[in-house]
Biotite code that builds the C-alpha atoms (Angstrom):
import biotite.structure as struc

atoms = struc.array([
    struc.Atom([16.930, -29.260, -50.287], chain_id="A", res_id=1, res_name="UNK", atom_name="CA", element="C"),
    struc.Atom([17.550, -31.164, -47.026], chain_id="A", res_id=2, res_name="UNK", atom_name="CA", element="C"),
    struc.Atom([20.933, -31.534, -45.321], chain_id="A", res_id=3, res_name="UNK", atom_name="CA", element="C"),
    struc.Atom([21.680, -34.174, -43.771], chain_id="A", res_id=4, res_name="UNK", atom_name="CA", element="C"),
    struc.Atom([25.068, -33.887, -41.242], chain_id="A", res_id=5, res_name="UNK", atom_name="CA", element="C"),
    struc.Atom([27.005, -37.292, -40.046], chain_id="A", res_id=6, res_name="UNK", atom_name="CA", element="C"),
    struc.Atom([29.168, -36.437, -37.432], chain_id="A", res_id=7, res_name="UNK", atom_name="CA", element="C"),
    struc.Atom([32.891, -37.868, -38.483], chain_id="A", res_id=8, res_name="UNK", atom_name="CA", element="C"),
    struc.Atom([34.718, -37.038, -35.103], chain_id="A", res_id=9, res_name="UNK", atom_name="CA", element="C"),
    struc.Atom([36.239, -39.895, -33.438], chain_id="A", res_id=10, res_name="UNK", atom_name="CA", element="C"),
    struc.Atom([34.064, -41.384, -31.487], chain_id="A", res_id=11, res_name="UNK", atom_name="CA", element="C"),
    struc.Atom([31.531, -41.029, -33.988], chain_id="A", res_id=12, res_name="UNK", atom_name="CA", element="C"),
    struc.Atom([34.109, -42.460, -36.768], chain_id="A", res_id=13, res_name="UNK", atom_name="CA", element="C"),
    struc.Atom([34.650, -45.450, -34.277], chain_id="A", res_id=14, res_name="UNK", atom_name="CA", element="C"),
    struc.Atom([30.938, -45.745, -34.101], chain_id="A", res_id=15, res_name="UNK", atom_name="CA", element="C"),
    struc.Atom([30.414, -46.068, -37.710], chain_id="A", res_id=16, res_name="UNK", atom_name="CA", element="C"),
    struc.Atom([29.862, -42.987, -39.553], chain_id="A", res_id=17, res_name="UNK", atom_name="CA", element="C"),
    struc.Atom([31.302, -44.146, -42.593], chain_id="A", res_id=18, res_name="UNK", atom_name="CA", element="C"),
    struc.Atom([28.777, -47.027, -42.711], chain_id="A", res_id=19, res_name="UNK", atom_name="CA", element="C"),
    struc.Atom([25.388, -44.403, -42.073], chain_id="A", res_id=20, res_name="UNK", atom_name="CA", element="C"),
    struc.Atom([27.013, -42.083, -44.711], chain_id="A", res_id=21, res_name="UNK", atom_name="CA", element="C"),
    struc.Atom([26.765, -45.125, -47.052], chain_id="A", res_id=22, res_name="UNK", atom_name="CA", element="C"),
    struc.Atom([23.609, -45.879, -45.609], chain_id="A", res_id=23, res_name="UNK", atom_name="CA", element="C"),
    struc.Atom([22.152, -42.649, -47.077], chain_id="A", res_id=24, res_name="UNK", atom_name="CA", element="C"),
    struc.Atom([24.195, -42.386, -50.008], chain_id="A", res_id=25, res_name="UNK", atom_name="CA", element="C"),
    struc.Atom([22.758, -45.234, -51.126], chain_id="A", res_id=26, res_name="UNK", atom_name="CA", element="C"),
    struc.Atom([19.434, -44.680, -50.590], chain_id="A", res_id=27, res_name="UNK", atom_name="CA", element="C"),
    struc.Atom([19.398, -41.069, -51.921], chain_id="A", res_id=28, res_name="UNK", atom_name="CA", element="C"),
    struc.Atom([20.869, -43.332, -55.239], chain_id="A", res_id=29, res_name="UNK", atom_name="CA", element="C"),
    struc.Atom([17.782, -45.744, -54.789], chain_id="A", res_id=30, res_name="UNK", atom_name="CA", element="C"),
    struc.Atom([15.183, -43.229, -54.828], chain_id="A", res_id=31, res_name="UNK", atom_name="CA", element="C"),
    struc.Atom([17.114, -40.841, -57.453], chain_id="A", res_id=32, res_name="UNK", atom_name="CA", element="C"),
    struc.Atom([17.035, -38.053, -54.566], chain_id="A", res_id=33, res_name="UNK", atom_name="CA", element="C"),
    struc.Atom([20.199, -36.485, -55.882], chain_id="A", res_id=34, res_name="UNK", atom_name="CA", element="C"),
    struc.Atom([18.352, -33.059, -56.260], chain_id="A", res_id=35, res_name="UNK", atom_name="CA", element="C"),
    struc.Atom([16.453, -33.296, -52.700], chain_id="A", res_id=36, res_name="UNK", atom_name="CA", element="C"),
    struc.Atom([18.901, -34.732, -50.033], chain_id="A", res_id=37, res_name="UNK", atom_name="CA", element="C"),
    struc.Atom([22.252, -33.850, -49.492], chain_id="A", res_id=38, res_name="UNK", atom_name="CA", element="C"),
    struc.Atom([24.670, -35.430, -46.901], chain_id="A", res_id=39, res_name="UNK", atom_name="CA", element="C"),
    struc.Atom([27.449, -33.353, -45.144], chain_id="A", res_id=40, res_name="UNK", atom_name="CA", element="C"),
    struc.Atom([30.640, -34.064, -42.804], chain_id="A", res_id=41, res_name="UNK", atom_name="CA", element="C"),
    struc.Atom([30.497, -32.221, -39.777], chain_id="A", res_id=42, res_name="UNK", atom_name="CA", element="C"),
    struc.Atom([32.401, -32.451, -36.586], chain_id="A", res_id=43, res_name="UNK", atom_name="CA", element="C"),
    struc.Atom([31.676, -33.098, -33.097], chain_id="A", res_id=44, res_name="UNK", atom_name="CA", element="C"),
    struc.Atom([27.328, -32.387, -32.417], chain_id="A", res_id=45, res_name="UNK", atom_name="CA", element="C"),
    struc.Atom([28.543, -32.758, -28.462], chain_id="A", res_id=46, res_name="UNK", atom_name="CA", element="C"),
    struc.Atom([26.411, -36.684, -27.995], chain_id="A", res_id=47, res_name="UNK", atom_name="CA", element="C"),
    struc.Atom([29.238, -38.885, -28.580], chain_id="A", res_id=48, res_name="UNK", atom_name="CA", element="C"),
    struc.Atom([27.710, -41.265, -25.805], chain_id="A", res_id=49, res_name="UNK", atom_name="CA", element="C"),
    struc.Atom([24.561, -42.354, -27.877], chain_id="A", res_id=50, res_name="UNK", atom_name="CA", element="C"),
    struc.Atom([25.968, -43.367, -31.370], chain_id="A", res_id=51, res_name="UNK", atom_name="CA", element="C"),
    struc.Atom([26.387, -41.742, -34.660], chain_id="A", res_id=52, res_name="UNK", atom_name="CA", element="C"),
    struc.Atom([25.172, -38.199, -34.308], chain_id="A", res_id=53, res_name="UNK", atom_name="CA", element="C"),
    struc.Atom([22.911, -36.876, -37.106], chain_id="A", res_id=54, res_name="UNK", atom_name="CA", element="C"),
    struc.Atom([21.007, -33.534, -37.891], chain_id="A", res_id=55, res_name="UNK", atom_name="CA", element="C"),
    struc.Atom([18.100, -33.142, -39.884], chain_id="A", res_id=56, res_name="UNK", atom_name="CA", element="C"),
    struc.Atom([16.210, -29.836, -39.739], chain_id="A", res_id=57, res_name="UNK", atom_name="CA", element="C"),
    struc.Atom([18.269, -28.349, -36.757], chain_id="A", res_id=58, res_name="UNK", atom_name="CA", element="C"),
    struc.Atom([17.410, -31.790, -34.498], chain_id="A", res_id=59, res_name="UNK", atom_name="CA", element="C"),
    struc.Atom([19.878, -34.335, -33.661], chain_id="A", res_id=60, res_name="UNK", atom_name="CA", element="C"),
    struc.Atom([19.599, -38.113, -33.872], chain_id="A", res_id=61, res_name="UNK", atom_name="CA", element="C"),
    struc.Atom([21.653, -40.942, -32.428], chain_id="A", res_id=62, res_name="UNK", atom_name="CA", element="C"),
    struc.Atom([22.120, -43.661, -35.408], chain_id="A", res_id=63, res_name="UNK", atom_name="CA", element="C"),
    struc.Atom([23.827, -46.693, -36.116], chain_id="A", res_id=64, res_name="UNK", atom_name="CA", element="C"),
    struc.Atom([24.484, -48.467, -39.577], chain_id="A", res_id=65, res_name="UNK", atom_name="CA", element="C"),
    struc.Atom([21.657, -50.438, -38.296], chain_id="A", res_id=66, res_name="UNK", atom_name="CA", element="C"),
    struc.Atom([19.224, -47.725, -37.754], chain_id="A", res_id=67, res_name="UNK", atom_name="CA", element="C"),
    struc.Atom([20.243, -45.356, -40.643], chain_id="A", res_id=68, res_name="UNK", atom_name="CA", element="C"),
    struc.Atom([17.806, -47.353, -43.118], chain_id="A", res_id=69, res_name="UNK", atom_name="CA", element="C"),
    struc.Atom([14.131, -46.593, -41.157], chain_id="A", res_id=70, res_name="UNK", atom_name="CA", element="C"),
    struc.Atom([15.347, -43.406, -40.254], chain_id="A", res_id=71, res_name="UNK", atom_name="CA", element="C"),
    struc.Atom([15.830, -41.859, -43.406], chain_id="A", res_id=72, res_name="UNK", atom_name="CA", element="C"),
    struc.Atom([12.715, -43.841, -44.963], chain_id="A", res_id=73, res_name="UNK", atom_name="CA", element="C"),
    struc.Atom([10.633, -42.837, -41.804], chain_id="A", res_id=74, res_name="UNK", atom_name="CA", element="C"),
    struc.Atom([11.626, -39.395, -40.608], chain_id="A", res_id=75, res_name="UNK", atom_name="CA", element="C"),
    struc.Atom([13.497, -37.999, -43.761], chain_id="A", res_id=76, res_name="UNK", atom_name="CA", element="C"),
    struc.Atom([11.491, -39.446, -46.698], chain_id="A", res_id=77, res_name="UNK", atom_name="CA", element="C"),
    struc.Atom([7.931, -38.072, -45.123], chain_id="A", res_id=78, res_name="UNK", atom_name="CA", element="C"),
    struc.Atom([9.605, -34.389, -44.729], chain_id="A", res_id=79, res_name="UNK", atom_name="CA", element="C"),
    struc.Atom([10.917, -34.315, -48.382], chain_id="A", res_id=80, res_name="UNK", atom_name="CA", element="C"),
])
């Protein structure tokens, strides 16, 4: 299974991590991934300055609610 961390610190929430999180929770709905991908809360990854801080596979990612969509369809999907 793959993890997926949002970061939901501050500047992160202020960035919109709730949005991403919905991002991906939708998706994973979409493409009945509910046994493959699984999204988790963490707290500060330490790159506040770039956006909405995500991990896949020990690798960090700056997102936006924008972004979130072609990421997970074009870094996560291909790994799964």
């Amino acid at each position: 299974m793959k993890e997926l961390h949002v970061c939901i610190g501050s500047s992160c929430h202020l960035k919109g991590s709730y949005n991403v999180i919905q991002v991906f929770q939708k998706l994973i709905e979409e493409h009945a991934l509910h046994e493959k991908v699984e999204v988790k809360a963490q707290f500060c990854m330490q790159r506040c300055e770039k956006g909405v801080s995500v991990s896949l596979d020990d690798e960090v990612h700056s997102l936006s609610s924008e972004t979130a969509k072609g990421f997970f369809l074009n870094t996560l999907m291909p790994k799964l």
